[in-house]
C-alpha positions, 0 to 999 in steps of 0.5 A: 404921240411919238412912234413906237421904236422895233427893233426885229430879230429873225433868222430867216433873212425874208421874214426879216425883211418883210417884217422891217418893211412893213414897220418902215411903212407904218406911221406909228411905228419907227424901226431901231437897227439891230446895233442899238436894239437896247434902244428898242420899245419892243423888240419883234423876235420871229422864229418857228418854234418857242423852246428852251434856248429861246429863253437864252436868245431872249436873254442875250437880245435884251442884255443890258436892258431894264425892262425888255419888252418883246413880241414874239411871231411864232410859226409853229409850237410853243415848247418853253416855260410860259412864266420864264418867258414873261420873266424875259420880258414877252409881252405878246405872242401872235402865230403866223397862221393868224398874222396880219400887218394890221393885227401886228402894228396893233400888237406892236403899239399895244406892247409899246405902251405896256399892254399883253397880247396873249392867245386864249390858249396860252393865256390857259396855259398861263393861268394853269401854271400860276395855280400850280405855283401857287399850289405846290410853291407859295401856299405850303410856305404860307405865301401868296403870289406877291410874295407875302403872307396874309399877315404881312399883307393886313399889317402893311394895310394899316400901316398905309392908313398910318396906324402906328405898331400900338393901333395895328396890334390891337386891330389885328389881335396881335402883340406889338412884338409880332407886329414889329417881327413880321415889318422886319422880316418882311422888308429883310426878304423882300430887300425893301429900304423902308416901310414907305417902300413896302407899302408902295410894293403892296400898292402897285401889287394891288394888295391895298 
């Protein structure tokens, strides 16, 4: 397996430098100089406290890049939108006090190739904070999480089981009219090209 390409962006220049000598020592990791950071499979970010402007910091770093993926070392607090922050593309969070080389490299791997890292506590934090979204935001607009109704959820399920506009209506006790509404409207919101789109959506969702 190819190593793991990091790059490392730390404003103390000797965190810095023991962070790029320990990837240089590792095997599974191969260090990517700050210049093609857009190259990087994770992109380690160390700095004391997680605020606001991290996020703009985030965003400059991985500027240009489809999917960012970064862990961050942090010394101190966590002080930002946790859900913003996985919008910008953190996958992993380890604190200094409970830093180890192991325990980084494993981290470092484990985002690499798509895995979270998160501590209990800020996976608490995570999930109070997906409740209240889903409390106070989606639910009283008749959403879920993935952004669609339940309706749209249950015509998207038939229409993966290539059940045509007749059998879905009848399945779900609606008119066709309905049905026909709630794939227009659906596919006009969510900007899908196609039902096949729509349902590929749903699947990788895990709604059906």
């Amino acid at each position: 397996m190819s190593p793991i390409s990091v790059a490392v962006h730390a404003a103390d220049p000797i965190t810095r430098l023991g962070l790029v000598g320990h990837i240089r020592s590792e095997p599974r990791l191969s260090l990517v100089a700050t210049a093609q950071i857009q190259e990087a499979d994770v992109i380690v970010v160390a700095l004391d406290t997680v605020v606001v402007a991290t996020l703009d910091l985030l965003r400059q770093l991985s500027a240009g890049m489809s999917e960012p993926r970064f862990l961050l070392v942090v010394a101190d607090d966590w002080q930002a939108d946790l859900y913003a922050a996985l919008e910008r593309g953190v996958r992993a969070v380890m604190w200094r006090t409970e830093f180890t080389p192991h325990a980084f490299t494993n981290s470092v791997v484990g985002v690499g190739e798509g895995r979270g890292d998160f501590s209990p506590e800020l996976q608490g934090r995570l999930v109070d904070q997906v409740l209240r979204i889903n409390r106070d935001v989606l639910t009283p607009h008749g959403l879920t999480a993935s952004g669609l109704t339940p309706r749209e959820i249950d015509v998207l399920r038939l229409v993966s089981e290539g059940c045509d506009l007749e059998e879905i209506a009848q399945k779900l006790s609606y008119s066709e009219r309905t049905v026909k509404n709630t794939i227009y409207n659906l596919m006009k919101r969510l900007e899908f090209r196609n039902r096949t789109h729509a349902v590929a959506y749903a699947v990788r969702c895990g709604l059906i």
